[in-house]
N, C-alpha and C positions, 0 to 999 in steps of 0.2 A: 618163803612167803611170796606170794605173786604181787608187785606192785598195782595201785589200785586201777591202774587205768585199765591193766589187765581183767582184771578182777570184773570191769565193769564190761568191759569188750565181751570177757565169756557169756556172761548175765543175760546182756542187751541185744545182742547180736543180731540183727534178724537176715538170714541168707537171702540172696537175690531168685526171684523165682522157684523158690521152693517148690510147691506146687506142682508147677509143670517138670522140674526136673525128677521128681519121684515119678510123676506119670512115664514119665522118658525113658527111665531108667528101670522101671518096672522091676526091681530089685523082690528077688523072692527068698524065704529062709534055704541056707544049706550055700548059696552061692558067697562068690569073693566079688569083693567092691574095691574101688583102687580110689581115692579121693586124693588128687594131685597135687591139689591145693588147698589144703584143710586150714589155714588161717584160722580163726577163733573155733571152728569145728561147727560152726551153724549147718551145714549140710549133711558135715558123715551124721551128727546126731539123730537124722531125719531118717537116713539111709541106714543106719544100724539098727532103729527102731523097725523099719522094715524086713529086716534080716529074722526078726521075732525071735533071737537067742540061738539063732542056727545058724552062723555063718561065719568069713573073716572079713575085717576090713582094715585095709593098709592104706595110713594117710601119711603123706608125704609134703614136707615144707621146706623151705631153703632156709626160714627165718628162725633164729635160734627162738624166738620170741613164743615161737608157735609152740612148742614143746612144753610149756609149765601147763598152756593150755589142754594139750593132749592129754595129759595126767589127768586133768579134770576129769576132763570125757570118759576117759579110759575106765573111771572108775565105775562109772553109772553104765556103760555101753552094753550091758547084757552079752556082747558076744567077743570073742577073740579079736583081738584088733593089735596094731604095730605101728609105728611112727618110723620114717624112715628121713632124716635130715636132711637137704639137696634139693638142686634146681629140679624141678620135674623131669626136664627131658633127660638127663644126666642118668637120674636114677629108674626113670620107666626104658631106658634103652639098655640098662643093667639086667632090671628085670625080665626085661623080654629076652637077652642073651640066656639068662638062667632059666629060660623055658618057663617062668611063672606065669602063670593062666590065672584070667581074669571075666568074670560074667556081667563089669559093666564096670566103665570108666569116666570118672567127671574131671574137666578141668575149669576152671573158676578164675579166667585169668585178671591180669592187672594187680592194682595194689587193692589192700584189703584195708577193712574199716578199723581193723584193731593199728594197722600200719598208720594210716591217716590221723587218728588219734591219738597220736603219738607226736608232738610238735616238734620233740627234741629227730626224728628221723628224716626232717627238711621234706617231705612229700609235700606241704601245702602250703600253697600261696598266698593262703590266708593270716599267717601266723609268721613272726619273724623267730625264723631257728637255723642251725648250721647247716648248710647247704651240703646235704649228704646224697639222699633217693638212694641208698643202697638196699634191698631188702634182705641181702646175705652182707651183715655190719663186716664181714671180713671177707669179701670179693673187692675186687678192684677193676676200674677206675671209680673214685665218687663223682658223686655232679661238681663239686668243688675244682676237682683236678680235669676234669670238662670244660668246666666256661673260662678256668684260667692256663690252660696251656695248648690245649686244640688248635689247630690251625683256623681262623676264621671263617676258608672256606668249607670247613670241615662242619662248623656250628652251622653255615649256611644248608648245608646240605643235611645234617638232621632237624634243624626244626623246620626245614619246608618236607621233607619223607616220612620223618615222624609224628612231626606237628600239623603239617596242612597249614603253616604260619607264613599269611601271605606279606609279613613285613620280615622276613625273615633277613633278607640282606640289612637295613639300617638296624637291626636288632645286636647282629651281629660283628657291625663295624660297632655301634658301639660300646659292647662288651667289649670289644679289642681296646676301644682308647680307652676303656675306664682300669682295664687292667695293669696298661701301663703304668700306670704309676700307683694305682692300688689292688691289689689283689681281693676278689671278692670271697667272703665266706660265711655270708649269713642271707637266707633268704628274700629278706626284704632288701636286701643289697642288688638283688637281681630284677626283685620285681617294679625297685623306683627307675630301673636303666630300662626295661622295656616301656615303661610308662614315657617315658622321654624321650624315647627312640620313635615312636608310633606318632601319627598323624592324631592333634587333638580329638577329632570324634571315635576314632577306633577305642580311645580311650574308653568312650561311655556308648560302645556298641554293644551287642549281645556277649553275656559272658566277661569275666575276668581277662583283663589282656592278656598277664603273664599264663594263661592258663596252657595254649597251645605249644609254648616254649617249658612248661615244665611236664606237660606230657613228654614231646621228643627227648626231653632230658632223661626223664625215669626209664624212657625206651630204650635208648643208650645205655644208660647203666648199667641194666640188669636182663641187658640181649634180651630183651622180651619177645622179638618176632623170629629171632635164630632160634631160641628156644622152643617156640610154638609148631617152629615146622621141624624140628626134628623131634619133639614128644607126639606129634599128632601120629607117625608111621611106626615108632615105639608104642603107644597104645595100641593100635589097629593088629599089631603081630601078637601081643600082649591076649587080646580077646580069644574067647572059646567062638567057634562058630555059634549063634544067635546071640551073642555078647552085644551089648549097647555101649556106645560112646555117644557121652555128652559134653557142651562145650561150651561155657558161656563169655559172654567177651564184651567190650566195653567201647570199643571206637570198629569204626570201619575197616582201618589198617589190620590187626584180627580176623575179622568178624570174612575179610575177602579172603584170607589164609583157611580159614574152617572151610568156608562157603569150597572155594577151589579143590582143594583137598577132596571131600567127599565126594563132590560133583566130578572129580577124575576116576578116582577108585568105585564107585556105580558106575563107571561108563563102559568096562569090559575091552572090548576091540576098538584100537586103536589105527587100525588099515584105513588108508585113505577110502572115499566113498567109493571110488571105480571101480576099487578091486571086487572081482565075482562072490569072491569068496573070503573068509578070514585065514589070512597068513601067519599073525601074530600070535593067536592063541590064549590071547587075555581076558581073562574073565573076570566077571563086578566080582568087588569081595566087599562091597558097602551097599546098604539099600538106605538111601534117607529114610528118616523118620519123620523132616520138618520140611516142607516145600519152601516155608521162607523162615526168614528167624520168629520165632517166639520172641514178644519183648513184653514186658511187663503190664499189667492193668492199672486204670487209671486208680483204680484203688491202693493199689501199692504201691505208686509213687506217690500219691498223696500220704501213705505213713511212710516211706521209705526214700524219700528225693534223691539220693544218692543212685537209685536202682533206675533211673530214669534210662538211661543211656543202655543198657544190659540189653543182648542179644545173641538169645540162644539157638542152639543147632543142633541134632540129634541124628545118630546113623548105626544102623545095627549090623553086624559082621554077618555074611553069607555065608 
């Protein structure tokens, strides 16, 4: 029996940009769809409906959590389909080793809304719960084994590269003294030390303070940008020539990994300008699809506040 938060996550669920990623992906019956990050399954359900009973689709999750949901899906999806356990880039750089071919690939990154609603999983700073951010509950390190054994300069240096958290030194000296003599493990443990740490007005500036520090945390965690650049070259081998790759992403840190990525693999010849002629021999194997990201209308963040930040990219194989 799926707990009911689950229960309410499948139900409720509504995917970020639906819409434009079906436009993107232009998914037709008979092809293979790769959904990387199938989370409560609000997109493959869109994408298999597409498929109109003629295709496969393999959706891939790290998070054990995802899997009661699959079953859901599974049942109603009209077409063959597969659940494949594992961080994305793990299992699409498997895939593409085993030669499986694929006619359009999404990846959906960040933490998903079934993850978020979940308090006991520590993602959010809203809610006091153990201090976890793991989205695979048996990878390691947690956020907890993070903020209390890291070297400080260490926490320095992820929440100013992950976070863009411009108090990131007194943040992190004072994790260090509050450690010392107690060890933190509940969220709201972390989020009264940044509150304290920070200049009074940053306190009641734009956004949640602790916001930027539990971003780079969950970043850490769960290698989120190691991941991204080694699934993005795994997908792209993965495609059939006119295969689509779509990619939606949540911060800039992302959103410049997509952005780069594509914008190299369209560019073909890599020879300096002088040279007469191309030496190198390299040819585009990506044609953008989106000149700049697609981000959501003001209509869907008005029902969907969470989809505010979402910024997508789309690139078809040559």
């Amino acid at each position: 029996m799926l707990p009911n938060v689950l229960q309410r996550s499948a139900a409720d669920h509504v995917p970020v940009l639906a819409a434009e990623v079906r436009e993107l992906l232009s998914v037709r019956p008979g092809e293979t769809v790769v959904d990387g990050t199938f989370g409560a399954g609000g997109h493959s359900r869109l994408l298999a409906a597409d498929l109109a009973g003629d295709g496969k689709l393999v959706a891939i999750d790290r998070d054990p959590g995802a899997k009661p949901l699959f079953d859901l899906f599974k049942a109603t999806a009209g077409v063959d389909v597969r659940f494949l356990r594992g961080d994305f880039s793990v299992v699409l750089t498997q895939l593409a080793a085993n030669d499986v071919r694929a006619d359009a690939v999404l990846l959906d990154l960040g933490v998903s809304s079934m993850q978020i609603d979940q308090p006991e999983r520590g993602f959010s700073y809203a809610t006091d719960a153990p201090l976890d951010m793991r989205m695979d509950p048996s990878s390691e390190p947690s956020a907890q084994e993070i903020v209390n054994t890291w070297d400080e300069r260490e926490l320095v240096t992820i929440f100013r590269r992950f976070g863009e958290e411009r108090y990131a030194g007194p943040i992190a000296r004072a994790i260090a003294r509050r450690r010392m003599t107690t060890p933190f493990t509940r969220t709201g443990e972390l989020v009264d030390t940044i509150k304290l740490a920070i200049p009074t007005p940053a306190r009641f500036g734009e956004g949640h303070p602790a916001k930027r520090v539990f971003q780079a945390l969950r970043i850490a965690v769960n290698d989120e940008l190691g991941a991204l650049e080694t699934a993005l070259p795994a997908a792209l081998a993965m495609l059939r020539p006119g295969g689509r790759l779509a990619v939606i992403s949540f911060h800039s840190l992302e959103d410049r990994i997509v952005k780069q990525f594509i914008a190299q693999k369209a560019k073909g010849c890599t020879c300096p300008p002088e040279f007469p002629i191309c030496n190198c021999g390299k040819q585009p194997e990506l044609r953008a699809l989106t000149r700049k990201p697609v981000r959501p209308s003001a209509r869907e963040i008005d029902a969907n506040p969470r989809s505010s930040s979402a910024r997508l990219r789309a690139a078809v194989k040559i």
